[in-house]
FISE-248438 format. One record per residue (C-alpha): residue in one letter; chain; x negated, y negated, z negated. Coordinates in pm, 1 decimal, decimal comma. Each point is the difference from the previous one (the first is absolute). Example, Ala and Ser with C-alpha at 12.3 -4.5 7.8 and 13.67 -1.06 7.14 Angstrom:
2
ATOM:a:A:-1230,0:450,0:-780,0
ATOM:s:A:-137,0:-344,0:66,0
! end
This chain:
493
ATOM:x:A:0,0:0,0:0,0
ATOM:x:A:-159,3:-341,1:59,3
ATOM:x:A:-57,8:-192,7:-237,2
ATOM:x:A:-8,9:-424,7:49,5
ATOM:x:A:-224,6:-179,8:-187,6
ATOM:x:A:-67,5:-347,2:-218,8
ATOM:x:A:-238,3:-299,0:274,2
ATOM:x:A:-227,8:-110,2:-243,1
ATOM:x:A:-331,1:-184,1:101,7
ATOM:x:A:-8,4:102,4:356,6
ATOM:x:A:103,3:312,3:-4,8
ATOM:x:A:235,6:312,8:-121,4
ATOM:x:A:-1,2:99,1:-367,3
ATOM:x:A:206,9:294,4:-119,4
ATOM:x:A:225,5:-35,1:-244,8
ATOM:x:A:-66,9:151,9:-354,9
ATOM:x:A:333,3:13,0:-195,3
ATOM:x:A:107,8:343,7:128,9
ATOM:x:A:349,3:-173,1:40,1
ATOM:x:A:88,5:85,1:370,6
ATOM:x:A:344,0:-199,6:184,1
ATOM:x:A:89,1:192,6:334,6
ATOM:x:A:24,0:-149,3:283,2
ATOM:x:A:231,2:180,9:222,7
ATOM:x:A:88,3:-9,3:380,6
ATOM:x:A:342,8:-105,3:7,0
ATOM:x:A:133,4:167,1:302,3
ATOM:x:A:-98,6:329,9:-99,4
ATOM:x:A:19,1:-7,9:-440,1
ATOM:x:A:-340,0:159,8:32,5
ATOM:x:A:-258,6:-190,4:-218,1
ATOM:x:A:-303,7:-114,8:235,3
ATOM:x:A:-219,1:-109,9:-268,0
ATOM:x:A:-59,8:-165,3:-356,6
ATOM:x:A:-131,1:-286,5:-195,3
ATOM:x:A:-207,1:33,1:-317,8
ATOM:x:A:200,1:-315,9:-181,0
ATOM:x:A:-261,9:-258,5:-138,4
ATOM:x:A:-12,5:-58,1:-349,0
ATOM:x:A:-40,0:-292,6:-189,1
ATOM:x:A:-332,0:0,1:-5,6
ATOM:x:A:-102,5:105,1:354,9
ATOM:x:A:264,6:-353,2:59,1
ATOM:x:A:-253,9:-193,7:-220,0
ATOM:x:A:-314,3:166,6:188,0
ATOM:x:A:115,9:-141,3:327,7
ATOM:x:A:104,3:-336,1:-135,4
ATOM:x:A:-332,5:-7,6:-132,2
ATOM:x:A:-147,6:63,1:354,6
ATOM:x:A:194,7:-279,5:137,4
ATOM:x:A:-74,9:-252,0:-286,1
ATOM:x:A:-381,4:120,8:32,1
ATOM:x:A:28,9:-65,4:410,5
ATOM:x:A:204,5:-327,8:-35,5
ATOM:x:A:-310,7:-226,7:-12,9
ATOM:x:A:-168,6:111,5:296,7
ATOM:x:A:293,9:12,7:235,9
ATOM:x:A:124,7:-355,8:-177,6
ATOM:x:A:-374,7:-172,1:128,6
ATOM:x:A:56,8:142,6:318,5
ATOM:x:A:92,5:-286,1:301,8
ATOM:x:A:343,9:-12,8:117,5
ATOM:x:A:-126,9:128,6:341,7
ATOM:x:A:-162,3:281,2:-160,6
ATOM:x:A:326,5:132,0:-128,0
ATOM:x:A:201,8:-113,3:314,8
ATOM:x:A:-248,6:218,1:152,3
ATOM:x:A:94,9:323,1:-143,1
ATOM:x:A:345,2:-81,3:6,7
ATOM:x:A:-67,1:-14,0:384,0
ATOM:x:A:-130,5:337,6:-1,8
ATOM:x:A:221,5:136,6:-229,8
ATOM:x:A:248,5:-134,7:265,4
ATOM:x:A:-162,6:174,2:301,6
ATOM:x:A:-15,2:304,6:-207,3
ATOM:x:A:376,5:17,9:-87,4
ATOM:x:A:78,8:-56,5:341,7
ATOM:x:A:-224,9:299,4:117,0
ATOM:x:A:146,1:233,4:-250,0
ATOM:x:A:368,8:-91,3:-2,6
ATOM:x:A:55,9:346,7:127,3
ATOM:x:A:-106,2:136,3:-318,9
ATOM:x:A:133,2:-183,2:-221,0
ATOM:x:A:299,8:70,3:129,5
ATOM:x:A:-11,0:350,4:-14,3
ATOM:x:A:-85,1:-17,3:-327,9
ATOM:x:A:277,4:-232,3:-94,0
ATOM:x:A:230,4:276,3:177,4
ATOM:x:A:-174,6:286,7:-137,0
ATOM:x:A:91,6:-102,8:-384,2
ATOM:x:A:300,8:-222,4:52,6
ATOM:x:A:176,7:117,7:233,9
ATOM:x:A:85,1:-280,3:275,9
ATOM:x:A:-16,0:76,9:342,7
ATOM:x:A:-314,8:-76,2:178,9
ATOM:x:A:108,6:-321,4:185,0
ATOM:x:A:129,2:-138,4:-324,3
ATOM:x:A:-328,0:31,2:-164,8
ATOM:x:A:-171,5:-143,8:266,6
ATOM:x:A:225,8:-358,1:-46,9
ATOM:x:A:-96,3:32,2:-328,0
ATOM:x:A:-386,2:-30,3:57,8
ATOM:x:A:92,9:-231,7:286,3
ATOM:x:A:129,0:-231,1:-280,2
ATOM:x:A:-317,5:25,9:-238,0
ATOM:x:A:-192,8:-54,3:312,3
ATOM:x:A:137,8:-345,9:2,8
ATOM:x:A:-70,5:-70,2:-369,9
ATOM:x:A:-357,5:71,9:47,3
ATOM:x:A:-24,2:-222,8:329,6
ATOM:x:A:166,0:-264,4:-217,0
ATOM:x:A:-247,1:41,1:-280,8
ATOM:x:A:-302,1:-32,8:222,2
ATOM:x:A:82,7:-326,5:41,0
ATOM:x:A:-66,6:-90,2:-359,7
ATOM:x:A:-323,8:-258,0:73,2
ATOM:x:A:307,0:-230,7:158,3
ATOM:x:A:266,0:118,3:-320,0
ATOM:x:A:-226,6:-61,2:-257,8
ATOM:x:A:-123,6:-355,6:95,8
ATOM:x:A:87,4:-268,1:-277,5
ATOM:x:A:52,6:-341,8:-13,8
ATOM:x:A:-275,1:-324,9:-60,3
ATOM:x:A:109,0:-381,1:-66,1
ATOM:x:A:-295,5:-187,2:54,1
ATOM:x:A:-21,6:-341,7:-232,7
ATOM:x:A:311,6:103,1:-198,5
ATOM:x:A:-140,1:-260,5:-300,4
ATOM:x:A:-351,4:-178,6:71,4
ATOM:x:A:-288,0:222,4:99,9
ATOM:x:A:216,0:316,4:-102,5
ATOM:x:A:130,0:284,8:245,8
ATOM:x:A:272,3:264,1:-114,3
ATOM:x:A:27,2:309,4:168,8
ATOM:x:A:203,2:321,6:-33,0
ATOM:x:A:-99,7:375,1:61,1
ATOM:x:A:137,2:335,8:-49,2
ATOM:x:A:-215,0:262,3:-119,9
ATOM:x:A:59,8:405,3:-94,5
ATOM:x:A:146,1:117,2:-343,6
ATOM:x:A:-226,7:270,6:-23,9
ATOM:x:A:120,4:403,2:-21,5
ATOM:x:A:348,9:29,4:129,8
ATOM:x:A:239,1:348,3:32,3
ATOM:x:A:294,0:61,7:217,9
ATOM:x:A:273,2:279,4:-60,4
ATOM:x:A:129,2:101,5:286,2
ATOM:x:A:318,9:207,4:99,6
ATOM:x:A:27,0:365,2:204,2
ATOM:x:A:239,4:-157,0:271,3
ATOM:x:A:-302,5:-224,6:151,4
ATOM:x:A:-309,3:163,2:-88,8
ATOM:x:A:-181,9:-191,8:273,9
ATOM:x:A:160,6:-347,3:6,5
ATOM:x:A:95,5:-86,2:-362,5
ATOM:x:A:-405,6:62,3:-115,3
ATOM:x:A:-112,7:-213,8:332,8
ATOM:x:A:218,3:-243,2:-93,5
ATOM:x:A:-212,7:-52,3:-342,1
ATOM:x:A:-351,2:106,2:83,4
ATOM:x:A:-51,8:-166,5:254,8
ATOM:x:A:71,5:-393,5:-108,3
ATOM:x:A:-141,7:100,1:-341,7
ATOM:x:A:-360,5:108,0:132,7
ATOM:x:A:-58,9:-276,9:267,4
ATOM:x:A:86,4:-219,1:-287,2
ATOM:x:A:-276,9:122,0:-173,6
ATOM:x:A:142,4:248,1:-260,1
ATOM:x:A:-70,0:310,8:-48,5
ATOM:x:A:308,8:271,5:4,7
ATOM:x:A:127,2:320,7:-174,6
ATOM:x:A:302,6:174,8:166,7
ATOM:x:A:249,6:232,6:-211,6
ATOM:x:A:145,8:168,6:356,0
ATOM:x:A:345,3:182,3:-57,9
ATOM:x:A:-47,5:387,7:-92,8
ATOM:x:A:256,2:122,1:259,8
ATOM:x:A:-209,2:-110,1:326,5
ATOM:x:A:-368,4:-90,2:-161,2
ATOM:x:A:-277,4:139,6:352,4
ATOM:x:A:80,6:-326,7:180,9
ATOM:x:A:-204,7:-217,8:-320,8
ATOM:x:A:-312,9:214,3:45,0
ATOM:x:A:-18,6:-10,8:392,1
ATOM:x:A:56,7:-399,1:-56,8
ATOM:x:A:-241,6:2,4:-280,0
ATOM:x:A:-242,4:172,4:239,3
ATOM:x:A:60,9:-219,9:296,9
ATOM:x:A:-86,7:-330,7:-220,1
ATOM:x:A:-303,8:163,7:-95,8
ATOM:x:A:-85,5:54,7:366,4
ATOM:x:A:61,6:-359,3:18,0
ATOM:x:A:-264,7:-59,3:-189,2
ATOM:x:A:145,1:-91,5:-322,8
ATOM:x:A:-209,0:-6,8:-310,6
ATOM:x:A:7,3:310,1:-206,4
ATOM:x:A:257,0:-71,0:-286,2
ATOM:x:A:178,2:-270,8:130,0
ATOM:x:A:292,8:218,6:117,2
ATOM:x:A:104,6:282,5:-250,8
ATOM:x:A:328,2:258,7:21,8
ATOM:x:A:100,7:168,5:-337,5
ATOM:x:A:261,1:307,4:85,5
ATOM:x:A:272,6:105,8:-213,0
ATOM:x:A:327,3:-145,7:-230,0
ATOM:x:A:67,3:-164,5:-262,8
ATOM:x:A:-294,3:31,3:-195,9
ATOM:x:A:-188,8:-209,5:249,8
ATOM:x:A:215,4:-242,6:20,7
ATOM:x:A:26,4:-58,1:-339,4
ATOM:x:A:-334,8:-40,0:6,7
ATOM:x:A:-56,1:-276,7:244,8
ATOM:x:A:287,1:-186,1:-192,9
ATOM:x:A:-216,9:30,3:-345,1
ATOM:x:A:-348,3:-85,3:141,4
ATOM:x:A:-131,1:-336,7:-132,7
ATOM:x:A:-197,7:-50,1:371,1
ATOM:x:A:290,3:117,2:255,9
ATOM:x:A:79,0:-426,4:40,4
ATOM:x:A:298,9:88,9:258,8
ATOM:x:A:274,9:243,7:83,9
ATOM:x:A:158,1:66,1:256,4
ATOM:x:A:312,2:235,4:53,8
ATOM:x:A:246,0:174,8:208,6
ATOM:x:A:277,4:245,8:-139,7
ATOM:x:A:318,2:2,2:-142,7
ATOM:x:A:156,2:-302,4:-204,0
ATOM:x:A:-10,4:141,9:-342,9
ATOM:x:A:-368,9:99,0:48,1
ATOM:x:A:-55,6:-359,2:176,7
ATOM:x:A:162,5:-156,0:-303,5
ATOM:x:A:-193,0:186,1:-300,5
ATOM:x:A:-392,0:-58,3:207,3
ATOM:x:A:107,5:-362,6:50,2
ATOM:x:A:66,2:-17,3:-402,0
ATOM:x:A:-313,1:157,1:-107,7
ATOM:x:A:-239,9:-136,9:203,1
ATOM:x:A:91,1:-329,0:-33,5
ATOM:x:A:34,1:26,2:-364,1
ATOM:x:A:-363,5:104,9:60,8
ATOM:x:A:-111,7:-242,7:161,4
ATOM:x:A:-20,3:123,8:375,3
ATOM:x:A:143,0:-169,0:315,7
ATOM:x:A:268,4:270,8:113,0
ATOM:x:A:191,5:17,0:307,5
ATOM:x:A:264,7:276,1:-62,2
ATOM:x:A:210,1:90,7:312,2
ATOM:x:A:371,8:208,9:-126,4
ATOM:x:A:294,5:176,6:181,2
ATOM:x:A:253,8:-176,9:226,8
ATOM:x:A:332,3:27,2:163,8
ATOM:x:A:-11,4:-131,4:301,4
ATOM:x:A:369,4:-157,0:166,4
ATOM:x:A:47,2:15,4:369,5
ATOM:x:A:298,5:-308,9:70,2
ATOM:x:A:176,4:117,4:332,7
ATOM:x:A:232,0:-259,6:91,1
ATOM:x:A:281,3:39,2:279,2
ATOM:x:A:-181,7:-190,4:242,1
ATOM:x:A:-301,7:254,7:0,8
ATOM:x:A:-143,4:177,5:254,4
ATOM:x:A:145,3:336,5:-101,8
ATOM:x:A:-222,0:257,2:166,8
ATOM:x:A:-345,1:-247,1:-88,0
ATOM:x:A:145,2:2,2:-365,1
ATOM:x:A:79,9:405,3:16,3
ATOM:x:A:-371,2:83,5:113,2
ATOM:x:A:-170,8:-252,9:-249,3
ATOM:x:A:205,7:182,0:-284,9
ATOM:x:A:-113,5:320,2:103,7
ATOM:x:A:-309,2:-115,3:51,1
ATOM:x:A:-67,7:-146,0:-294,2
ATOM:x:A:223,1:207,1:-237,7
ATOM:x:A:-145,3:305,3:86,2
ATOM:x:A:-370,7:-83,4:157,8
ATOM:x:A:-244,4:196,2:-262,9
ATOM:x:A:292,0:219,7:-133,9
ATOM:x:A:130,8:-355,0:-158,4
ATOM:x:A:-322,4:-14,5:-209,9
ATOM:x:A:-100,2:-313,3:51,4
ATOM:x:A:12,3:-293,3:-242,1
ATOM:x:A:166,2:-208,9:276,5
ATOM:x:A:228,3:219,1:162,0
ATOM:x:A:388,7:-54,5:19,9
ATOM:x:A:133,9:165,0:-235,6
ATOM:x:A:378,6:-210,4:16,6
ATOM:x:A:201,0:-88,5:340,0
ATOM:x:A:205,9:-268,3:-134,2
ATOM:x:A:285,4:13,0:287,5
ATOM:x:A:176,9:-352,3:31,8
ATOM:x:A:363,5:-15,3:116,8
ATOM:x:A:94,9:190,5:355,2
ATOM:x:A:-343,5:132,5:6,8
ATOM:x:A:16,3:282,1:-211,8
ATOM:x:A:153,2:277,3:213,5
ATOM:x:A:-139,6:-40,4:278,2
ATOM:x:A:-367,9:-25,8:-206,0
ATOM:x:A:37,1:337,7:-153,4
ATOM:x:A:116,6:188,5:331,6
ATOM:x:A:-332,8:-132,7:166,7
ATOM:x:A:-247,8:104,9:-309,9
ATOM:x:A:188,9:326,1:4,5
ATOM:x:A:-24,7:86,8:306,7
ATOM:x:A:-387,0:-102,5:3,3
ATOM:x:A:-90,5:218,1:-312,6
ATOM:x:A:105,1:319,2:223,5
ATOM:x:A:-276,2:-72,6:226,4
ATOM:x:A:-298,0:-67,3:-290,8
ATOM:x:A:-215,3:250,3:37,7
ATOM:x:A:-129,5:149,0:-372,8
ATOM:x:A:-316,9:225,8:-8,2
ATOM:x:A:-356,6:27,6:-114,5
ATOM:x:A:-270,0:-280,8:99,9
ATOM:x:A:-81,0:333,3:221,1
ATOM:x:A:227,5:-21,7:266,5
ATOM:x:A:-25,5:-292,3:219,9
ATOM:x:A:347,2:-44,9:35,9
ATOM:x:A:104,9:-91,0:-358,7
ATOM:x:A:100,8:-296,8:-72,1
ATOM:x:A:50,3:-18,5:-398,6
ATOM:x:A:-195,0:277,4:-215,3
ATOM:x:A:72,8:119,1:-332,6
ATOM:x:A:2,2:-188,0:-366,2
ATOM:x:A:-271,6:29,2:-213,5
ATOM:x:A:52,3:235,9:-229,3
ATOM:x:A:281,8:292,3:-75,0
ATOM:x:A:132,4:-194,5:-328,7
ATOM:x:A:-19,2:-355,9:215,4
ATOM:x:A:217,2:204,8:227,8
ATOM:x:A:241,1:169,2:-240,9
ATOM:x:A:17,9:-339,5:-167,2
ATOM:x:A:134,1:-200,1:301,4
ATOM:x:A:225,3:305,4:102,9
ATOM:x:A:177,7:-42,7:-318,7
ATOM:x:A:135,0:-367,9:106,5
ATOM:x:A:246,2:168,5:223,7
ATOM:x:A:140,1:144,1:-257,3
ATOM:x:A:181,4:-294,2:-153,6
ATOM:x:A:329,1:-3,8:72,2
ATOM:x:A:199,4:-329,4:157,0
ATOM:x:A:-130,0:-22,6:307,7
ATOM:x:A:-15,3:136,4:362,0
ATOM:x:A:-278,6:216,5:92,8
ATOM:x:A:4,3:-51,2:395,4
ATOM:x:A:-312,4:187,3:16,1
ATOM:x:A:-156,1:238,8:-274,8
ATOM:x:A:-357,3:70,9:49,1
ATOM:x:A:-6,6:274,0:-182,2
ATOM:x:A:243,5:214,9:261,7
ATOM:x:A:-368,3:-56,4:262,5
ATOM:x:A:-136,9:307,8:97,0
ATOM:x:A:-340,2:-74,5:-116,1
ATOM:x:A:113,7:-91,3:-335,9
ATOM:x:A:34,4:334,8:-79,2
ATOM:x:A:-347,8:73,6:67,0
ATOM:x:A:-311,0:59,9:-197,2
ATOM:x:A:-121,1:-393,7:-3,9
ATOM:x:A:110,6:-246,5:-181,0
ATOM:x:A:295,2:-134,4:280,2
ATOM:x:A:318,5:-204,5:-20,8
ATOM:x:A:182,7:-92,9:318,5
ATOM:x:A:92,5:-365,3:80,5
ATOM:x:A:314,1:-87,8:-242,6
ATOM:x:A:265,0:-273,9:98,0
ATOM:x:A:264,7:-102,4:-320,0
ATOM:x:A:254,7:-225,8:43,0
ATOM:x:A:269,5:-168,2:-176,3
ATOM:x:A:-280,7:-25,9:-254,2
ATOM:x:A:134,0:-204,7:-349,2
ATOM:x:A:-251,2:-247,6:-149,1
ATOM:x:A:9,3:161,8:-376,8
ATOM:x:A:-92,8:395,6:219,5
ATOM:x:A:-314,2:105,7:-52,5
ATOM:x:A:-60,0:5,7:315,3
ATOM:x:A:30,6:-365,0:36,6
ATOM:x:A:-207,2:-101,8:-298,4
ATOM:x:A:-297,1:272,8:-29,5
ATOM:x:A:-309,8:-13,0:212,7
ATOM:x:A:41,9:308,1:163,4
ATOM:x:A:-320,6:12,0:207,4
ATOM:x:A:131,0:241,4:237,9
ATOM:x:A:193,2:30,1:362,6
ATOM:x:A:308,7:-70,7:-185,3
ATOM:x:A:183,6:-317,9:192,6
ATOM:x:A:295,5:-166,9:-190,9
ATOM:x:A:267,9:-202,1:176,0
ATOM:x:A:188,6:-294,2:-186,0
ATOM:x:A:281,3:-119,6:120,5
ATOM:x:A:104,2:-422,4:-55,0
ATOM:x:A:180,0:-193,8:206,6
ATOM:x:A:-181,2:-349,0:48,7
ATOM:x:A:-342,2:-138,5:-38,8
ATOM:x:A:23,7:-136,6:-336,9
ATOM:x:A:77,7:307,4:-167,8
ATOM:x:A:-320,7:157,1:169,1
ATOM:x:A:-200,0:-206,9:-111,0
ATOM:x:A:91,9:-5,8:-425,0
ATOM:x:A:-67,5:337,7:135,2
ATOM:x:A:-390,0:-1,0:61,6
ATOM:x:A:-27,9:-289,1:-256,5
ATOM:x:A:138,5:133,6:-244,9
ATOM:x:A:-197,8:350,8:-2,2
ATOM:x:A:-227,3:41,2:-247,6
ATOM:x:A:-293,5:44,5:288,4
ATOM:x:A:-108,7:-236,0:263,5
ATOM:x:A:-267,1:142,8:188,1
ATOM:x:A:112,1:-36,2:377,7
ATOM:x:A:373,8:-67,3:134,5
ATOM:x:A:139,4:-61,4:347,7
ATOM:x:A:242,8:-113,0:251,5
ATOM:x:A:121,6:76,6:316,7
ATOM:x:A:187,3:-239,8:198,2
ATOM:x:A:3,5:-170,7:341,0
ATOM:x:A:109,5:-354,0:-223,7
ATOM:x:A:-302,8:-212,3:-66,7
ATOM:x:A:153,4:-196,1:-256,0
ATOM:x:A:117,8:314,4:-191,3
ATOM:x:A:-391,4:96,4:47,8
ATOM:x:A:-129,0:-275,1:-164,2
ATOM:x:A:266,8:-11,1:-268,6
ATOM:x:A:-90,7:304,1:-104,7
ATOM:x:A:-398,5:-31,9:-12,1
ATOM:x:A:93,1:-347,4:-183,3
ATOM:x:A:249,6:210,4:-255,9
ATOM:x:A:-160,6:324,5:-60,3
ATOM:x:A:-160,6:16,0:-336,5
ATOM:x:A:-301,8:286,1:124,3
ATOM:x:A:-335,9:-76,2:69,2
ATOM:x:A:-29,0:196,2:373,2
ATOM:x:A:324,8:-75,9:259,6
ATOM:x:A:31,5:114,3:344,4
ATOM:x:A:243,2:-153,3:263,1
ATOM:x:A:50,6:265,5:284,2
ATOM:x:A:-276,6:180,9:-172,7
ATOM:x:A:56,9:290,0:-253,3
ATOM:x:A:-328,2:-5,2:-157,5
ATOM:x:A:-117,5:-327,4:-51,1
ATOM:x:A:-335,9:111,2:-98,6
ATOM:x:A:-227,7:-282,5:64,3
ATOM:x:A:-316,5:-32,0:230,3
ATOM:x:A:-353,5:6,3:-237,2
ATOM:x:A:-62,4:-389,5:28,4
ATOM:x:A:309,0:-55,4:-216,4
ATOM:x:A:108,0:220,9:-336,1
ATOM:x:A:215,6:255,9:-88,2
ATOM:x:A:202,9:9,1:-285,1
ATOM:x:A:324,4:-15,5:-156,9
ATOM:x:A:184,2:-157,0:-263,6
ATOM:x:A:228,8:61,9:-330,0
ATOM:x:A:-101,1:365,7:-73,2
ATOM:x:A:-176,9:45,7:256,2
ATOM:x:A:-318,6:-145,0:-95,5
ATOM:x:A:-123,2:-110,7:-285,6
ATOM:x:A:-278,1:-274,5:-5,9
ATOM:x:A:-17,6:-360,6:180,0
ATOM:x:A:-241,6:127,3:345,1
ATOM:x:A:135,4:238,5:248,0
ATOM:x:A:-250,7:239,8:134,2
ATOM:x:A:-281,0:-20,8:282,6
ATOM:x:A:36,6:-329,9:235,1
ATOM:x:A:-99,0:-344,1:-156,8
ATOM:x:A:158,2:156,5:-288,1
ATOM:x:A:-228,0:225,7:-6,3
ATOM:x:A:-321,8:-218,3:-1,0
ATOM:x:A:166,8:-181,7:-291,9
ATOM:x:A:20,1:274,7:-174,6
ATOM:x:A:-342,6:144,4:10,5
ATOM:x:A:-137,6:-358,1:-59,7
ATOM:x:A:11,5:-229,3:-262,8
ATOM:x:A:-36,4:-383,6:65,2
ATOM:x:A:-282,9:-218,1:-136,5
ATOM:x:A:-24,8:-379,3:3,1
ATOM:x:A:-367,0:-131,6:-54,7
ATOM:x:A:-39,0:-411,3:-3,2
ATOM:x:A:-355,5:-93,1:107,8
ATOM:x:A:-231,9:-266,9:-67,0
ATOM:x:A:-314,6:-93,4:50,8
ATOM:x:A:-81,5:-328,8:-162,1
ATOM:x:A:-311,5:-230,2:-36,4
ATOM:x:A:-91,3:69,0:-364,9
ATOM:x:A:-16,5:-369,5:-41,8
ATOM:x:A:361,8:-54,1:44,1
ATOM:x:A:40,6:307,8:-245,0
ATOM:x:A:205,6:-134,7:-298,6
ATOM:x:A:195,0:153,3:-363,2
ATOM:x:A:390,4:-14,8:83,4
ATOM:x:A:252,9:187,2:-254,7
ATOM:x:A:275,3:-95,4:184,5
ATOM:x:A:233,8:255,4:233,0
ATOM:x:A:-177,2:24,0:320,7
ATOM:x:A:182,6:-269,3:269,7
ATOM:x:A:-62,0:-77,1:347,1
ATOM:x:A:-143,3:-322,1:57,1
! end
């Protein structure tokens, strides 16, 4: 069985706690492999690595690390392919799925090699007489990042690689589920030509992470999981002292209104309700059907979710693979249980859901009630509720007043509605036309209310922010004849 391993220094160390999590192939059940979970003190040995590297990489010029970020770049690009198949191998996505998802970190690391232009300050010359103020952003120091299994190649790209051409150094907690795609990154940056040390990857659960969270020299956290997880990091690590940037769950609201496109709305709620099996942090999760559009809405996704194709990353012809894990499965199977509602599809009736992997067929519910569990759970799973309203205005104290507000959207051929809507919507990511308004890498992604907790949104200019901290010097160089005792408050004169 093989075994995946800490990144400590440069290279693999085993794990020594005995304590093994499987790692299993989810479209066959079979377990491909295992992780030797970090303890607490393996954590502190490769914060320790990082702290002991920080000064080195810190003194090196912006170029320098631009440099390797360039590299690191070229080297993504020329292994896509296999990161891919390894994010399909333990996941379970289908192959062209995986392959938007390094597409995606691609363009965070493009973004971050432009850090000698991102991390230029600001100078007043002669702000008072003979004195110059400047600002300048410079790196906290050792930062971590806990990332989730449903990206294990974007979410950790979308940390490392603003934190090290900042000039920190990093330690990544990868999710146990899917953890090979950290080690083939780890190696790649190293191939890069980063120092030894300046990148680190601790495997394993929640003894890491706890960890991380308790280590006086981890300055910065950041996180992606699920809301109550988001919620209790953010807590602690502030209360500690840290910078943390904790990403949570979400619910995200498709508005239909009459006017839509039907057939352009059908596809995008297929699309992005059951893209990834529905495990994505922004997928749609609610079809929020306004007025006349409601029948006509669920015929078309109906009659699209007999064509998706289910199967193993495998077959070439699959369109949506399996969920993560058999009790991830069983779990989201269980919603369509609840009584009250209209299953128009059951996933569970699919073929290949009574298979050996870990499969659930694409689900449609409608006639969904707002108090169902259905409604209000993050299900995480190709599960696709339908609300029903009947104008605009009750849509919308829809999305706002859900406890998440990650990413919402609207389909319409009315402009004015369109910009109503991205005016009204209390959620930090909206789409107009577009059912997964995940942005481009030069701005930020993040949500709001439950969604996120923490004032920066992660990679982008946020990103930078984040990493950095400002400093203001004020300069002078005087005569030391005009040098003079003054105990007032410092003016401009």
């Amino acid at each position: 069985m093989r075994a995946i391993e800490n990144w400590i220094n440069g290279k693999t160390v085993p794990g020594t706690s005995g304590r093994q999590l499987p790692v299993w192939d989810p479209a066959t059940g079979e377990q491909q492999a295992y992780v030797v979970a970090a303890t607490a003190a393996e954590t502190d040995a490769a914060v320790a690595t990082a702290l002991a590297a920080y000064p080195g990489w810190r003194a090196q010029s912006l170029s320098r690390r631009a440099e390797v970020m360039f590299r690191f770049r070229e080297l993504v690009d020329a292994n896509r392919k296999e990161i891919a198949s390894l994010v399909s191998a333990e996941h379970g996505k289908t192959v062209a799925d995986a392959e938007g998802e390094v597409a995606r970190g691609l363009e965070n690391i493009e973004f971050a090699t432009g850090a000698p232009h991102l991390l230029k300050g600001g100078y007043s010359e002669q702000a008072s007489n003979g004195v110059d103020v400047y600002s300048i952003r410079q790196p906290l120091g050792v930062v971590a990042g806990i990332t989730p299994f449903n990206f294990p190649a974007m979410v950790p790209m979308w940390m490392f690689a603003n934190a090290l051409v900042c000039g920190n150094t990093f330690v990544l907690k990868p999710s146990e589920k899917d953890p090979s795609v950290s080690l083939l990154l780890a190696d790649l940056l190293h191939q890069a030509g980063l120092p030894d040390g300046v990148f680190n990857v601790v495997q394993g659960d929640v003894e890491a992470v706890e960890a991380l969270i308790a280590h006086p020299d981890v300055q910065a956290l950041s996180f992606v999981g699920s809301t109550p997880v988001a919620k209790s990091i953010y807590q602690r690590g502030t209360a500690a002292g840290k910078r943390v940037q904790a990403l949570g769950g979400a619910k995200n609201h498709m508005v239909v209104l009459p006017d839509a496109d039907i057939a352009a709305a059908a596809d995008a709620a297929v699309s992005a309700g059951y893209g990834s099996a529905g495990e994505r942090c922004m997928a749609i999760s609610v079809v929020v059907a306004v007025g006349g559009s409601a029948d006509p809405l669920v015929a078309a996704i109906q009659e699209r979710i007999g064509r998706i194709a289910v199967g193993p990353a495998t077959d070439p012809s699959a369109e949506m693979g399996p969920l993560i894990s058999r009790e991830h499965r069983d779990k989201v199977a269980a919603y369509l249980d609840h009584d009250g509602v209209e299953i128009v599809v059951d996933g569970r009736d699919a073929p290949i859901a009574r298979g050996p992997g870990f499969f659930l067929g694409a689900s449609l519910v409608d006639k969904v009630p707002t108090d169902s569990p259905l409604y209000t759970d993050e299900i995480f799973g190709p599960v696709l509720s339908v609300v029903r309203v009947g104008t605009y205005d009750e849509a919308l104290r829809l999305v706002n007043a859900n406890e998440f507000g990650n990413g919402c959207a609207i389909f319409t051929r009315d402009g004015g509605a369109a910009r109503q809507f991205q005016y009204d919507a209390v959620c930090g990511m909206v789409g107009v036309n577009v059912p997964v308004p995940v942005p481009v890498a030069y701005y930020s992604f993040g949500g709001w209310k439950s969604s996120l907790f923490g004032d920066l949104h992660m990679y982008g200019p946020d990103g930078i922010q984040f990493y950095t901290r400002g400093k203001v010097v004020t300069s002078r160089w005087p005569d030391p004849a005009t040098s003079e005792v003054d105990l007032g408050f410092p003016k401009v004169r």
